[in-house]
N, C-alpha and C positions, 0 to 999 in steps of 0.2 A: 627506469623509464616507465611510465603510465602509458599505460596501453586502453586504446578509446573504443567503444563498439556501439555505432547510432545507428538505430532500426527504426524506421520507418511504422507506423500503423500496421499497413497495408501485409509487410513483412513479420510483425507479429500475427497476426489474424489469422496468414496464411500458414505460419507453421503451430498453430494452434497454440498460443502460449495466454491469453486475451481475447474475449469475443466480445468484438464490438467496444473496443477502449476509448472511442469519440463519444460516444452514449454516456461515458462515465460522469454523473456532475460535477461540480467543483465542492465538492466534499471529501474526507479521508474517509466519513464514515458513511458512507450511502455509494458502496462500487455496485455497478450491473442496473444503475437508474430506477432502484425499486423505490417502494413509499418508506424506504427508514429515514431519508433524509428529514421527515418530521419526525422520528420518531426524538424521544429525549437521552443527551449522552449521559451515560453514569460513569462515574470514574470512586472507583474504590481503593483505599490502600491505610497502610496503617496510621498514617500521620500526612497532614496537609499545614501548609507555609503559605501565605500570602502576604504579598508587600502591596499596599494597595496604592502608594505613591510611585515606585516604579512599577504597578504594574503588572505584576504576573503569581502565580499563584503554584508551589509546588508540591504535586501528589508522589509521598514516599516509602517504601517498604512492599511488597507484595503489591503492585499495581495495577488492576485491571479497567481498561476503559471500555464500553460495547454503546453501540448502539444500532439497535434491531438487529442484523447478521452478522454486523462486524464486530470485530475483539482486537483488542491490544493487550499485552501483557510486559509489563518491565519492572526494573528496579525504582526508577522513579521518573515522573513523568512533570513536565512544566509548561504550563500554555501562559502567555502572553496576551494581552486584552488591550482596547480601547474600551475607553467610558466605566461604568459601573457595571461590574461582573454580574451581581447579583440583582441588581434593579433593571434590568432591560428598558429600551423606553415603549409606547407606545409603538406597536404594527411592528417594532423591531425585534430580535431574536438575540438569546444572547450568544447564539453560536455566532452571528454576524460579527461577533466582538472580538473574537479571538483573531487574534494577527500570527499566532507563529504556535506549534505544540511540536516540542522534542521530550523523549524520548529516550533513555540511558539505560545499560546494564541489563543483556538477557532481553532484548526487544523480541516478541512475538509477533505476527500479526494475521489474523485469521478471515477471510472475506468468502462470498459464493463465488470467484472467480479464481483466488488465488490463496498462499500462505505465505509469510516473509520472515526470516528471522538476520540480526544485525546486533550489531554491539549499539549502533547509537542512530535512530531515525528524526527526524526532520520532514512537517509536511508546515506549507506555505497556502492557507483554505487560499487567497487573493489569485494565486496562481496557478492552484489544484497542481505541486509538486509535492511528493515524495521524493526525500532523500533516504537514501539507505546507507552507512557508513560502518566498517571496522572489517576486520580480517574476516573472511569467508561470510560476508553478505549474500543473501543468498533468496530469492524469487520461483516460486514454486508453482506450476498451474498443471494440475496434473499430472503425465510425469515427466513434462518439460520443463526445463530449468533453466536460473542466467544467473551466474555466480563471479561475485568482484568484491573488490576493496570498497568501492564506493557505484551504487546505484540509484541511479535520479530517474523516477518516474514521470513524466509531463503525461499526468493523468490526462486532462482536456484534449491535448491532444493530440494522443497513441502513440506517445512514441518515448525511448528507454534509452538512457547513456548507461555503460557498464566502462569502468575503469579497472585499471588491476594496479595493486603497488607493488613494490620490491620484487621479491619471488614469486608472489600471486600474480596470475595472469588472467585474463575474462573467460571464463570458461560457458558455453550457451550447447545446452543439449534441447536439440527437437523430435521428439518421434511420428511418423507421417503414418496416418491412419491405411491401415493394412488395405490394399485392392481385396473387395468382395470380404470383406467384415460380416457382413450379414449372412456371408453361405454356410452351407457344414464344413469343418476342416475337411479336406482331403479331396472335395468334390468342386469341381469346376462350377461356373455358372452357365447353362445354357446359353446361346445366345438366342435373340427377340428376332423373329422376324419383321 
């Protein structure tokens, strides 16, 4: 039985797992609304496939994709295009081009907000989802955590489905910022008059 766990924004934010996940653009590589969404993605790996009649293009062996803060690391990775990969058109971008980038074997993923590791990811730029998929998926923001079979980020917006399969179940750890973090241990806080 698959067991579902749907959080809200408001409910991540509050337990600190995501600051501010509405602010997120509709990019996989531009989390926290900084200026990397211009910046250019590089994807490295030992060997690249492209089918230009269907379509898509595959990066294989030691994979690293980054751009500005973000990183990806997998075994091989495959984005799917409309139009000319290489040729952009005029005012157009060729990140606009890409319809779908998965992800297989040994997925990393490194951002200023969070870390993610999964057997096999899945983002949708059209709908700004993250999918996370395979045993012990796993979302990391500090040292909160939300661990499943399968997890769907709706980046845009803030909100996370966490699934469990078989024997895995959704596991979501939050820790709540300590009353009076800022005093000396052992010493109360005055109070204000």
């Amino acid at each position: 039985m698959i067991r579902r766990l749907s959080m809200m924004a408001m409910v991540l934010a509050a337990a600190g797992l995501w600051s501010a996940p509405a602010a997120w653009p509709a990019s996989l590589f531009t989390p926290g609304g900084t200026a990397d969404s211009q910046a250019p993605i590089e994807i490295v790996s030992d060997r690249m496939v492209a089918n230009t009649t269907e379509k898509w293009a595959d990066f294989l062996g030691s994979v690293v994709a980054t751009q500005g803060k973000f990183s990806m690391t997998a075994d091989a990775l495959r984005i799917y295009y409309e139009g000319d990969l290489l040729n952009a058109p005029k005012g157009g971008s060729t990140q606009d081009r890409i319809q779908k980038i998965e992800a297989t074997g040994r997925v990393h993923i490194v951002s200023d907000q969070y870390t993610a590791d999964s057997e096999r990811a899945e983002y949708l730029p059209a709908s700004d989802v993250l999918t996370l998929s395979g045993e012990g998926s796993r979302v990391l923001s500090g040292k909160n955590t939300l661990t499943g079979s399968k997890i769907v980020l709706k980046r845009s917006e803030g909100k996370a489905l966490v699934e469990g399969g078989g024997a895995e179940r959704v596991k979501a750890v939050f820790y709540q910022e300590e009353k009076g973090a800022g005093a000396e241990p052992g010493k109360a806080e005055k109070a204000k008059p």
